[in-house]
C-alpha positions in Angstrom: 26.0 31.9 -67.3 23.1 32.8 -64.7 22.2 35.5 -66.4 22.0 34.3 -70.0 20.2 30.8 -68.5 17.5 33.5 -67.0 17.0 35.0 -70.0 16.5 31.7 -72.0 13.9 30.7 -69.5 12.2 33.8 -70.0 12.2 34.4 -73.3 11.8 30.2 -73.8 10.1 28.5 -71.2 9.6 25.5 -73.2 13.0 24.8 -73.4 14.6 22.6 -70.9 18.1 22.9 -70.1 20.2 20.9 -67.7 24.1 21.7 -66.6 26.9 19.5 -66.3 30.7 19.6 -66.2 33.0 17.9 -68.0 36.4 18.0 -69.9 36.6 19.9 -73.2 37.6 15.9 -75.1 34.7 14.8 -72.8 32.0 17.0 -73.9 33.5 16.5 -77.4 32.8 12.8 -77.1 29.0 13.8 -75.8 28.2 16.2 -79.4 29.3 13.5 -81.2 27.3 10.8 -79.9 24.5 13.1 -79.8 24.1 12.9 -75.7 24.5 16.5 -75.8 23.0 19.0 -77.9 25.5 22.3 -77.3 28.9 22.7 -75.5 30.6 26.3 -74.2 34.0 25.5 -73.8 36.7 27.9 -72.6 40.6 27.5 -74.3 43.9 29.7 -74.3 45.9 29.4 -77.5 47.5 27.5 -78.5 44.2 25.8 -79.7 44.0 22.3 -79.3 41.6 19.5 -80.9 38.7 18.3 -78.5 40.0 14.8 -78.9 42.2 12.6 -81.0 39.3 12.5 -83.4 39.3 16.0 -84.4 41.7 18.6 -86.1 43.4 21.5 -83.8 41.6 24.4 -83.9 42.9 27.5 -85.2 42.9 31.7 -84.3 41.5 33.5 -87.4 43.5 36.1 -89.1 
């Protein structure tokens, strides 16, 4: 994540960016109130929804 936040910057420097940590129905929550703009989430499968709100996820063939 250093890295690629780096490159942003460099190849960006208008663009602010600011960090924060939260659980994946959390940060669901956040995109769909439009507090946050983009989420990088990490999951194993099985793939689960971000919240109640959503349908699971699922590998593509």
């Amino acid at each position: 994540m250093p890295g690629a936040l780096t490159a942003l910057r460099r190849t960006h420097p208008r663009i602010s960016v600011t960090t924060r940590e939260a659980t994946t129905s959390g940060l669901g929550r956040a995109l769909r109130a439009g507090t946050i703009d983009v989420a990088i989430l990490a999951s194993r499968p099985p793939y689960r929804s971000l919240d109640d709100q959503t349908r699971a996820l699922s590998p593509r063939p």
